[in-house]
DRENDRENRO-792683 format. One record per residue (C-alpha): residue in one letter; chain; x, y, z. Coordinates in Angstrom, 3 decimals, decimal comma. Layout:
// residues N
lokol r = a | c = A | east = X | north = Y | up = Z
...
This chain:
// residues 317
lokol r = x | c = A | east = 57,059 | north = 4,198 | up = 3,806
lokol r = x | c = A | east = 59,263 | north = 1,496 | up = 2,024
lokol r = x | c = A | east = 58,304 | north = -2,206 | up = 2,301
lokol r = x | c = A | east = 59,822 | north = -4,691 | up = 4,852
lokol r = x | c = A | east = 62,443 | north = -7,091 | up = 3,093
lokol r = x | c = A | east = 61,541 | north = -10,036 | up = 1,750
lokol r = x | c = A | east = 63,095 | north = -12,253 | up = 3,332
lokol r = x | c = A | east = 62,023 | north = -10,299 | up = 6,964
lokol r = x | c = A | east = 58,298 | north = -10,496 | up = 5,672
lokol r = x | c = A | east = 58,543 | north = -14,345 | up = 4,885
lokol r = x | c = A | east = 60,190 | north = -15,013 | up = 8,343
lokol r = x | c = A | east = 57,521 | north = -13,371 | up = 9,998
lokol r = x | c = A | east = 54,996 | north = -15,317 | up = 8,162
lokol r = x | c = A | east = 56,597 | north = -18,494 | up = 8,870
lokol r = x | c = A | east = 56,711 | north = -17,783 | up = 12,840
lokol r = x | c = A | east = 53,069 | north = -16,767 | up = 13,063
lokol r = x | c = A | east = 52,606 | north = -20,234 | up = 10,838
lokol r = x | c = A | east = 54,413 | north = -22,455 | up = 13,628
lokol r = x | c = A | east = 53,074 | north = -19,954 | up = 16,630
lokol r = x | c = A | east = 49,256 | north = -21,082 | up = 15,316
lokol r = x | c = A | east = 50,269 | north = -24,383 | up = 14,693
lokol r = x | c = A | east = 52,002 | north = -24,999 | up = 17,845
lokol r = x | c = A | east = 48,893 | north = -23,749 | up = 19,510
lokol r = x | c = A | east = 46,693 | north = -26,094 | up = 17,840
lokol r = x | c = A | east = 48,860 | north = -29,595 | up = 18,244
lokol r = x | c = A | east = 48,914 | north = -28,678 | up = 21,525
lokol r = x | c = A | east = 44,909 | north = -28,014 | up = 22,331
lokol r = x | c = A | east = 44,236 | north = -31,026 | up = 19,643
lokol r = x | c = A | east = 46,996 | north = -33,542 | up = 21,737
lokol r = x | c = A | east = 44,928 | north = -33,091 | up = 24,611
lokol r = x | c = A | east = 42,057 | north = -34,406 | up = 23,210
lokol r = x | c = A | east = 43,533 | north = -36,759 | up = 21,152
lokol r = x | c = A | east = 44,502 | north = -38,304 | up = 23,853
lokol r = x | c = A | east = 41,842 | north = -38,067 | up = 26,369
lokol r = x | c = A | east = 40,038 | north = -41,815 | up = 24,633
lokol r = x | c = A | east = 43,212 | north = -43,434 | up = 26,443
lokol r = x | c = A | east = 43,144 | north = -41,277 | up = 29,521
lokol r = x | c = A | east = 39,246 | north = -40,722 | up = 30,531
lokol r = x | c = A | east = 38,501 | north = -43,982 | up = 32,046
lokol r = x | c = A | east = 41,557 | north = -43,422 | up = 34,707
lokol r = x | c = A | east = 41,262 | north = -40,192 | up = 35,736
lokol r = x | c = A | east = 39,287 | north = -39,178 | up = 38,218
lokol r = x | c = A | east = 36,915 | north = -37,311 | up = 36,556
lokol r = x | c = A | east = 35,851 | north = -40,226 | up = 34,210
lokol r = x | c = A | east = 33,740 | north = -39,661 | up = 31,202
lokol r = x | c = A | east = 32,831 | north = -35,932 | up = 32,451
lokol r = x | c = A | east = 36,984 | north = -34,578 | up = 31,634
lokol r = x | c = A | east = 36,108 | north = -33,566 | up = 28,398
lokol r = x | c = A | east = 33,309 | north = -31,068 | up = 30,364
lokol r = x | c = A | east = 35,905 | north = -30,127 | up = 32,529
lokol r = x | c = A | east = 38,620 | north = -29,059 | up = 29,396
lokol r = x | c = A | east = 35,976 | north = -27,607 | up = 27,131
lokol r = x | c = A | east = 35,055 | north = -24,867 | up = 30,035
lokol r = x | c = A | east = 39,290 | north = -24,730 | up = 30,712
lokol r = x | c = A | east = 39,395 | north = -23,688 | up = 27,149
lokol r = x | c = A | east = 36,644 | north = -21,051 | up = 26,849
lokol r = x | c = A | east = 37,561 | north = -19,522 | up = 30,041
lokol r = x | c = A | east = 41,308 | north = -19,375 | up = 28,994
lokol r = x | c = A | east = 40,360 | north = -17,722 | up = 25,718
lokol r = x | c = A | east = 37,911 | north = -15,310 | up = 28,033
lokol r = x | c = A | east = 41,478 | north = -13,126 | up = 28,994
lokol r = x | c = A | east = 42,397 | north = -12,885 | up = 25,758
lokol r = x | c = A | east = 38,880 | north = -11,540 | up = 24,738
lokol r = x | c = A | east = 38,697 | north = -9,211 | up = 28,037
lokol r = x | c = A | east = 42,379 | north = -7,606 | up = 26,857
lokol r = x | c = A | east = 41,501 | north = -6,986 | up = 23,223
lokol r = x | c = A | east = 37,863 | north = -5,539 | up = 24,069
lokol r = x | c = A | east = 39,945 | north = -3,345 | up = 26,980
lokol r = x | c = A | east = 42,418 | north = -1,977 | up = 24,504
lokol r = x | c = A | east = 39,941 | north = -1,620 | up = 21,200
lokol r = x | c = A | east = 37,394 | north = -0,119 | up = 23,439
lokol r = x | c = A | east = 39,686 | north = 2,214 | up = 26,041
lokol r = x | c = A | east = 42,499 | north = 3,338 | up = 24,244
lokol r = x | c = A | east = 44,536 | north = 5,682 | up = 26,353
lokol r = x | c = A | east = 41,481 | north = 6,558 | up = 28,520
lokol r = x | c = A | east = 41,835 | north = 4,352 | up = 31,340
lokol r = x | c = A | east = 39,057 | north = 6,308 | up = 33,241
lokol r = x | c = A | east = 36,392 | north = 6,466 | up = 30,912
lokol r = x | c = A | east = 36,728 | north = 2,492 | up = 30,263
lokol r = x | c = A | east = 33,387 | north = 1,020 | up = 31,778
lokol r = x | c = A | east = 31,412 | north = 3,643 | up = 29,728
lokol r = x | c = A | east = 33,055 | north = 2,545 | up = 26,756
lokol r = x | c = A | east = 32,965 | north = -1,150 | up = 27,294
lokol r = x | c = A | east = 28,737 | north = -0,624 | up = 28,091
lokol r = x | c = A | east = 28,420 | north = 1,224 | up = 24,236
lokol r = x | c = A | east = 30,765 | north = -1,215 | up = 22,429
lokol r = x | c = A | east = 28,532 | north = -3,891 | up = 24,015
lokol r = x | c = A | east = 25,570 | north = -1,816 | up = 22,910
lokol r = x | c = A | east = 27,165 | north = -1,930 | up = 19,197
lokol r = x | c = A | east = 26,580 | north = -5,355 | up = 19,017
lokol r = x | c = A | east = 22,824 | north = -5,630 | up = 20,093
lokol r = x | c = A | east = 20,869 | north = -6,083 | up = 17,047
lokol r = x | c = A | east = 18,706 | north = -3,598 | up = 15,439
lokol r = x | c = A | east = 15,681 | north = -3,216 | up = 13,011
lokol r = x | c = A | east = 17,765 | north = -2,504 | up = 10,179
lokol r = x | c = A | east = 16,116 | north = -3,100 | up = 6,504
lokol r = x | c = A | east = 15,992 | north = -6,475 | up = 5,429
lokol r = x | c = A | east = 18,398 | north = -7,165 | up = 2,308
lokol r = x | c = A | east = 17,089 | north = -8,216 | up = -0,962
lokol r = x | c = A | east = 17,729 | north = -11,458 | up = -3,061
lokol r = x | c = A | east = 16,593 | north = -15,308 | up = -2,946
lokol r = x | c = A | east = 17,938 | north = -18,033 | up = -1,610
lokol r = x | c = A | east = 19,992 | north = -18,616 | up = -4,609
lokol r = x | c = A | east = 23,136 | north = -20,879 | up = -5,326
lokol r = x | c = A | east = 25,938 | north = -20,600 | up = -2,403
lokol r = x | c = A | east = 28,295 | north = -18,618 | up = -4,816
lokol r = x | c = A | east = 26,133 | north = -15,584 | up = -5,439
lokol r = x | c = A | east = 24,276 | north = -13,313 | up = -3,303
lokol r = x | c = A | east = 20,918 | north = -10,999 | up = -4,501
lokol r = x | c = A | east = 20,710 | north = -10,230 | up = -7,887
lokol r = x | c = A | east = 23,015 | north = -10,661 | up = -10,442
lokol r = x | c = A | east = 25,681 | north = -8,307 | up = -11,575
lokol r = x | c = A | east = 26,003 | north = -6,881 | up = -8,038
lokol r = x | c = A | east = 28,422 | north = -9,587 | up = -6,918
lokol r = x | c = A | east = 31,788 | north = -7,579 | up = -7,332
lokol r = x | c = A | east = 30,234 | north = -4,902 | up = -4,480
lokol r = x | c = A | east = 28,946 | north = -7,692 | up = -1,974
lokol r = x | c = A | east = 32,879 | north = -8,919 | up = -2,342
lokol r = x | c = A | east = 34,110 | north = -5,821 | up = -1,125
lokol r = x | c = A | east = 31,414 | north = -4,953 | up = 1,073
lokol r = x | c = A | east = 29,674 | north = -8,408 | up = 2,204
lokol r = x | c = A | east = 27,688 | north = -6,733 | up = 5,087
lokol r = x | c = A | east = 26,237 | north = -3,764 | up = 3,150
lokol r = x | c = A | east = 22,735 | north = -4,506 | up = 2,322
lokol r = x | c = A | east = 22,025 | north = -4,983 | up = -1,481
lokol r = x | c = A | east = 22,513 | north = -2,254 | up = -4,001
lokol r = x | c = A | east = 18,868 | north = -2,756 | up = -5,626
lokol r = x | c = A | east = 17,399 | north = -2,376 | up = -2,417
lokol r = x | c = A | east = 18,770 | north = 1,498 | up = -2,672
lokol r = x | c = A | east = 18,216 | north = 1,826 | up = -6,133
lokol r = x | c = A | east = 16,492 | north = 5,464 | up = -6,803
lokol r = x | c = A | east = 17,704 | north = 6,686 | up = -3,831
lokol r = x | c = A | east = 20,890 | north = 9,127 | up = -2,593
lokol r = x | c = A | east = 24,064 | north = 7,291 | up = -1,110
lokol r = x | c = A | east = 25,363 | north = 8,024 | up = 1,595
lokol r = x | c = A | east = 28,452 | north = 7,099 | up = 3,467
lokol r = x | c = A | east = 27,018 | north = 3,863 | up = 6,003
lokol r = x | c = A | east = 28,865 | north = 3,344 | up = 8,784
lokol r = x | c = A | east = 30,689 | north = 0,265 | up = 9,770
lokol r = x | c = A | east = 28,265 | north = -0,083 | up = 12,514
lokol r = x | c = A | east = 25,384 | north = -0,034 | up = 10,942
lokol r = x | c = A | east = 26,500 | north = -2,232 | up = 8,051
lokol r = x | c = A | east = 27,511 | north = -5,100 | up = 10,904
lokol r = x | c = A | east = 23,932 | north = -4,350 | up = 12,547
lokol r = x | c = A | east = 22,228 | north = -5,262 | up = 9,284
lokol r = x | c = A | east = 20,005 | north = -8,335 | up = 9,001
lokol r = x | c = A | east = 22,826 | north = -10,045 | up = 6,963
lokol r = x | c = A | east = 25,432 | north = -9,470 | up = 9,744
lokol r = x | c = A | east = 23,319 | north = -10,109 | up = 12,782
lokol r = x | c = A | east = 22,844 | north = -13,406 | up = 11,332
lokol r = x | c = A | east = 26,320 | north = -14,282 | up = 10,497
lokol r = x | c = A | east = 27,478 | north = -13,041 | up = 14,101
lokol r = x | c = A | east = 24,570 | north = -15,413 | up = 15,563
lokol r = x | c = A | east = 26,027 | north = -18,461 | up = 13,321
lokol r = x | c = A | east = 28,982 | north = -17,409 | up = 14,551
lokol r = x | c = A | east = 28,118 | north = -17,730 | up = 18,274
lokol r = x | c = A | east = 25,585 | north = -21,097 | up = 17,481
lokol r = x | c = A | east = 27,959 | north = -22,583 | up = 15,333
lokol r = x | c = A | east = 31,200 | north = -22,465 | up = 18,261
lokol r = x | c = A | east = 28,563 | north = -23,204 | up = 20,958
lokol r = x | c = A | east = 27,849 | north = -26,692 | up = 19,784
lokol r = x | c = A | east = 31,513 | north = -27,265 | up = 18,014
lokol r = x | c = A | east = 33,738 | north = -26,041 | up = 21,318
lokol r = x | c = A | east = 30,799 | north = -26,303 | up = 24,178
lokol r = x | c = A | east = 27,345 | north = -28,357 | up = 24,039
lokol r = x | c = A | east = 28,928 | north = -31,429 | up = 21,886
lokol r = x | c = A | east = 32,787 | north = -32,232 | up = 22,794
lokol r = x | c = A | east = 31,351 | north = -32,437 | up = 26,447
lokol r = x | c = A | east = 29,032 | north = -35,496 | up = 25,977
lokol r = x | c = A | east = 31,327 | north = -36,777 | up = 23,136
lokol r = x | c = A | east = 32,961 | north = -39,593 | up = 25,906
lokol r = x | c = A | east = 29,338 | north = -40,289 | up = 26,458
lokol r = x | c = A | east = 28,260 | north = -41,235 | up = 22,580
lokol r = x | c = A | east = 31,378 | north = -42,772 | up = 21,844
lokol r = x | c = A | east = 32,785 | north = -45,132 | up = 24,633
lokol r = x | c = A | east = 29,621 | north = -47,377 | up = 24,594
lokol r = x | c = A | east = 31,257 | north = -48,588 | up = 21,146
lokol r = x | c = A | east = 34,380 | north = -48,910 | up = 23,092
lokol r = x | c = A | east = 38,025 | north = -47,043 | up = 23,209
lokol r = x | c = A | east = 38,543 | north = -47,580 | up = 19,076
lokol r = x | c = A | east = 35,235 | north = -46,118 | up = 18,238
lokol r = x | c = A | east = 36,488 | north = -42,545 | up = 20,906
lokol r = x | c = A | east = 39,302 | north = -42,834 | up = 19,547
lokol r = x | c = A | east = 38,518 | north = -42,392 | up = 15,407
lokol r = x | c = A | east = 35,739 | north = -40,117 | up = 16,020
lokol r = x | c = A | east = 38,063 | north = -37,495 | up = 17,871
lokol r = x | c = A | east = 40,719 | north = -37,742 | up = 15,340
lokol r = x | c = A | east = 39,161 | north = -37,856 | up = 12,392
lokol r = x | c = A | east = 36,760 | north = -35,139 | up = 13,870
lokol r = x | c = A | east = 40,293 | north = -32,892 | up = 14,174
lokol r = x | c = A | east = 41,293 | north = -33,521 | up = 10,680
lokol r = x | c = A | east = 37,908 | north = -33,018 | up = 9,320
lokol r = x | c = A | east = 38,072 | north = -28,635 | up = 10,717
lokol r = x | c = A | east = 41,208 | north = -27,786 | up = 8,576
lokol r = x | c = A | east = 40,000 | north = -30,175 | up = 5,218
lokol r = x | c = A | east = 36,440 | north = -28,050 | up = 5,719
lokol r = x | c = A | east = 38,734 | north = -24,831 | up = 6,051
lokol r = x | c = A | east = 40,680 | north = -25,314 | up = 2,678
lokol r = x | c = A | east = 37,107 | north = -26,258 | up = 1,266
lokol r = x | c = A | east = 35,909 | north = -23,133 | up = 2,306
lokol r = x | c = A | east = 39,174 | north = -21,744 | up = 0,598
lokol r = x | c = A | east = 37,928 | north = -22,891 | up = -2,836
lokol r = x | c = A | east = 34,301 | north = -22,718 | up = -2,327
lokol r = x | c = A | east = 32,940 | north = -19,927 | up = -0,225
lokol r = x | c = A | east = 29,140 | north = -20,040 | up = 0,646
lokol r = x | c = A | east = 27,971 | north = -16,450 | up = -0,028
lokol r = x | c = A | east = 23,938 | north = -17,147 | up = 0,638
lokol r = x | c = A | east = 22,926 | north = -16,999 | up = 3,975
lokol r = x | c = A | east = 20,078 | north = -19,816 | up = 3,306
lokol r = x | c = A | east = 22,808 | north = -22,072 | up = 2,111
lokol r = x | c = A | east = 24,810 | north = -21,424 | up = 5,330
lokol r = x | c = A | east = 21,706 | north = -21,593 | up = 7,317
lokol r = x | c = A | east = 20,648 | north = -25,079 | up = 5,478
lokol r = x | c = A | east = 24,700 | north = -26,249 | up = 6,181
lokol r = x | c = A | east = 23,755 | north = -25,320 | up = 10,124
lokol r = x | c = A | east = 20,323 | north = -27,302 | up = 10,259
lokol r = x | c = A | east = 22,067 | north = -30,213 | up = 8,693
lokol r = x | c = A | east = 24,975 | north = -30,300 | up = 11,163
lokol r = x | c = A | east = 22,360 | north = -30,062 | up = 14,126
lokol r = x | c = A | east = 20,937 | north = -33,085 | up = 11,954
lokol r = x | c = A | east = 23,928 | north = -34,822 | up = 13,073
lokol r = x | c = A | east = 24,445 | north = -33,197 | up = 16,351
lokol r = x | c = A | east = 20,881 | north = -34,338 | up = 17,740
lokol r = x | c = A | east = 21,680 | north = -37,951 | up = 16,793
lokol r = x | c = A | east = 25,249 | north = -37,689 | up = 19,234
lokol r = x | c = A | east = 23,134 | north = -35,769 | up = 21,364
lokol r = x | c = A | east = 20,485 | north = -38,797 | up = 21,702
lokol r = x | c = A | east = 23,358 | north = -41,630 | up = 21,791
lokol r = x | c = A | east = 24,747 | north = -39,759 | up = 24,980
lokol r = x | c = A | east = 21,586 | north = -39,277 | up = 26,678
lokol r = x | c = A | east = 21,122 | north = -43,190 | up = 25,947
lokol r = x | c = A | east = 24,337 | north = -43,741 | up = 27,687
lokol r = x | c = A | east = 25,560 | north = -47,000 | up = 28,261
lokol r = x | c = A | east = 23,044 | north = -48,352 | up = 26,660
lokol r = x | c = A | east = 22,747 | north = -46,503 | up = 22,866
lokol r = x | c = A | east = 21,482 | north = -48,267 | up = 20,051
lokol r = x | c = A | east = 23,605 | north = -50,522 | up = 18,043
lokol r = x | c = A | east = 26,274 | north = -50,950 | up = 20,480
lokol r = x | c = A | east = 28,478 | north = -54,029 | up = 19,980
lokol r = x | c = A | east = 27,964 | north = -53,602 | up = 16,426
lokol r = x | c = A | east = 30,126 | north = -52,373 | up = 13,741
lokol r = x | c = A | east = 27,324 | north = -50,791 | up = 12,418
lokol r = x | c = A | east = 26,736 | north = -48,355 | up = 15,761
lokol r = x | c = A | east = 30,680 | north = -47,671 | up = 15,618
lokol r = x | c = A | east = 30,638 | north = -46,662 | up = 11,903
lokol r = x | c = A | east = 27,429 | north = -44,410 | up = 12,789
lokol r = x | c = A | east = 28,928 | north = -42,691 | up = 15,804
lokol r = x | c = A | east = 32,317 | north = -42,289 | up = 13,737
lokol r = x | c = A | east = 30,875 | north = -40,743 | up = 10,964
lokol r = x | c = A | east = 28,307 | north = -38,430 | up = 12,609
lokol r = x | c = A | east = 31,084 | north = -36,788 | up = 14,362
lokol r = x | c = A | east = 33,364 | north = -35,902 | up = 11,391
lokol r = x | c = A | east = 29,968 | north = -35,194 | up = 9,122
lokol r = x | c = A | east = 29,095 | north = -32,812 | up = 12,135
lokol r = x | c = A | east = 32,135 | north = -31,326 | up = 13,040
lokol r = x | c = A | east = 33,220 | north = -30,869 | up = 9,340
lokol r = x | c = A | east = 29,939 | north = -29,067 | up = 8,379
lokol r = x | c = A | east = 29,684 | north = -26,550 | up = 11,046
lokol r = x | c = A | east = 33,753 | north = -25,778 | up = 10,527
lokol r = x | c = A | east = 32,527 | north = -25,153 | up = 7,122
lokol r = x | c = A | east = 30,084 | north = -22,602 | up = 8,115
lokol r = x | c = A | east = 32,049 | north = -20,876 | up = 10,771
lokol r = x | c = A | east = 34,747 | north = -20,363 | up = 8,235
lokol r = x | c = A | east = 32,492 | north = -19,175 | up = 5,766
lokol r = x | c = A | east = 30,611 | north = -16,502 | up = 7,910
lokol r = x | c = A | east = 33,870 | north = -15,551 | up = 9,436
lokol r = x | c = A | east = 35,352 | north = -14,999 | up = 6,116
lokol r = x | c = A | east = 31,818 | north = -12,566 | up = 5,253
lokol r = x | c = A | east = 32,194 | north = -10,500 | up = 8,329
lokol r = x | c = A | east = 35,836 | north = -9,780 | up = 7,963
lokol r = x | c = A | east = 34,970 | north = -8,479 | up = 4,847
lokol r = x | c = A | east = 33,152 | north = -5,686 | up = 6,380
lokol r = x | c = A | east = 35,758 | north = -4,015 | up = 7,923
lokol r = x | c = A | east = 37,976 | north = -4,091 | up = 11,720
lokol r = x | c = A | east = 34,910 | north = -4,018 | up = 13,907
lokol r = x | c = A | east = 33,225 | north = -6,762 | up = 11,972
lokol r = x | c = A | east = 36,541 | north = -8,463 | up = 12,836
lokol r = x | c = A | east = 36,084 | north = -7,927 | up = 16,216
lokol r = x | c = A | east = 32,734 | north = -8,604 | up = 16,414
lokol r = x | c = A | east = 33,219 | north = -12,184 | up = 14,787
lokol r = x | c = A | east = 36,021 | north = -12,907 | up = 17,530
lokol r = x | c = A | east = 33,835 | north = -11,696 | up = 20,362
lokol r = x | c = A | east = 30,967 | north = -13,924 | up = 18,956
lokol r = x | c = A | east = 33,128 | north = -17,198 | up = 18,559
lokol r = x | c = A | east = 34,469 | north = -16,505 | up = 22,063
lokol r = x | c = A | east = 31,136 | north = -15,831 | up = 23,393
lokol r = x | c = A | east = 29,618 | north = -18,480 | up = 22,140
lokol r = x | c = A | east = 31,841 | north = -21,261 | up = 22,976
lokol r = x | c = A | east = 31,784 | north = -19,902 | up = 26,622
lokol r = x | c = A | east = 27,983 | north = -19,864 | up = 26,836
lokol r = x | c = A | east = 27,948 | north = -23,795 | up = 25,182
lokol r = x | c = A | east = 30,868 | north = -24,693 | up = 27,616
lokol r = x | c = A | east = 29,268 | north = -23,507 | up = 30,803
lokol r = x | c = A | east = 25,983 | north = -24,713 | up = 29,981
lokol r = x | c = A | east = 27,067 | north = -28,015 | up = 29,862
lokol r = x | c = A | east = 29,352 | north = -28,044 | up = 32,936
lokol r = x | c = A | east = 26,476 | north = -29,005 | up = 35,208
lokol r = x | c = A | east = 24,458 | north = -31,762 | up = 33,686
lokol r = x | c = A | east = 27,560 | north = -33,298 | up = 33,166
lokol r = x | c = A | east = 29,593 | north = -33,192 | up = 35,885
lokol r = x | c = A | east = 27,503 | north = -31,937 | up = 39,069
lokol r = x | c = A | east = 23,981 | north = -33,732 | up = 38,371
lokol r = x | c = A | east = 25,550 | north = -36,804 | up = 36,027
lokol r = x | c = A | east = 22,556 | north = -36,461 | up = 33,683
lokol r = x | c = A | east = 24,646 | north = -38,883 | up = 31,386
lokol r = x | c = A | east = 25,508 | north = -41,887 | up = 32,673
lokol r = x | c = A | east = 28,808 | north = -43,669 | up = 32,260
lokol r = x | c = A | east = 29,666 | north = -47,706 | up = 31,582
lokol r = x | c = A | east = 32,601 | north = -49,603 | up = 33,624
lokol r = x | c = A | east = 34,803 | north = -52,197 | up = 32,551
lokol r = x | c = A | east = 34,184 | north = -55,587 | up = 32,703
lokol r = x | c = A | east = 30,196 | north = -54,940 | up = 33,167
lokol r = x | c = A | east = 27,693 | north = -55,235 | up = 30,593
lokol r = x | c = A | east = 24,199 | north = -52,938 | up = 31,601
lokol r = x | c = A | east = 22,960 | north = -53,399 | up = 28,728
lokol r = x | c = A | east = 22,485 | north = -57,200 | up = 29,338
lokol r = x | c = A | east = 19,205 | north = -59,028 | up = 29,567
């Protein structure tokens, strides 16, 4: 089968380029502006709640078609059966547990044996079958391995917090410090995911306890936003520069160190194959549903978090 022109191939890549893009600026305008828009809307600090479970549940369909058509090709029928074992697929399993330390985030298990975890990232170790007859593994089972449970469950963690638990009580840590301080931490939080990405581009994270040590400091940083919007109005330093510099920073160190491990598990699992790809997909989408619902109520049907108003100071003597 001959190639595709050139020139056809490079116009296709350049309208998937501006179809993602356009996508994006239009999800990242929202929130960009919701620091001028969340004090006059009716929903008040709790419309970032309300988008964040907008957004999973809009990404739901698309998840629900691709599962519907990977799962029930041309067998319209026998589709709930096959939905139940695809879902079944993805339940973990006691598989052997992969050898190799910790190690430095470029290299995984022992050395020399690099080249095959490239090709392969979610086949267990090649010492650990040493002496013993090869067979052919299936896709499944190398995505049910230890290695791949645990990048799927980053996966789902990792979007949970990002797309869920944290951009819903983001109004609440921020607009104590006032519209400026909302303001820099969303946007620099947005250009802190695609400067993480082209990081991850150059320097891929290969060892799961470097990913898993990248995830316990971003929660590092997520408790602290966490804390400041459970103190809501009232969080510590506010009226200083010092508590707007904090709040600033903790959001783009946060948000730019889990993008940097999503992108870096994703990366591993799509090494492994089309369902590893799909399993990744269903795990982001899963997970950012799960972290958006979960918030929904504490912040918009039993106000857990309290919000400020103008021109009052509750945090007075």
């Amino acid at each position: 089968m001959a190639a595709p022109p050139l020139g056809r191939l490079v116009l296709t890549h350049v309208l998937v380029a501006l179809f993602g893009m356009g996508s994006w600026a239009a999800i990242n305008g929202i929130w960009v502006e919701l620091p001028v828009v969340v004090k006059d809307l009716p929903e008040g600090w709790s419309l970032p709640s309300y988008l964040s479970v907008l957004v999973a549940l809009g990404n739901l369909g698309l998840l629900v078609v691709t599962l519907w058509r990977r799962l029930a090709p041309g067998n319209g029928e026998r589709a709930p059966i096959q939905v139940v074992q695809g879902l079944l697929v993805l339940l973990p399993s006691p598989p052997p547990v992969p050898t190799g330390g910790p190690g430095p985030c470029l290299q995984v298990g022992a050395p020399g044996v690099e080249e095959e975890e490239e090709a392969s990232p979610l086949q267990e170790s090649p010492s650990k079958a040493a002496g013993t007859t090869r067979s052919p593994e299936p896709a499944a089972h190398r995505l049910l391995s230890t290695r791949g449970v645990c990048l799927l469950g980053l996966l789902a963690v990792t979007n949970a917090l990002t797309n869920g638990v944290l951009p819903a009580v983001q109004s609440y840590s921020c607009l104590p410090y006032g519209r400026p301080a909302y303001h820099l931490a969303v946007v620099l939080g947005s250009a802190a995911n695609p400067l993480a990405c082209f990081l991850a581009m150059g320097v891929l994270c290969r060892s799961l306890a470097g990913l898993g040590s990248l995830s316990l400091l971003g929660m590092l940083f997520g408790t602290y936003l966490m804390a400041l919007a459970i103190l809501s109005p009232c969080p510590p330093l506010v009226g200083t520069s010092a508590g707007v510099v904090l709040v600033v920073v903790s959001w783009v160190l946060c948000l730019g160190v889990f993008s940097y491990v999503k992108v870096a598990s994703s990366s591993l699992l799509h090494g492994g194959g089309q369902r590893s790809l799909l399993a990744a997909g269903v795990a982001i989408q899963v997970g950012s549903l799960l972290g958006a619902v979960a918030m929904f109520p504490p912040t918009s049907i039993y106000h857990v978090f309290r919000s400020g108003q103008d021109c009052v100071d509750p945090c007075g003597p």
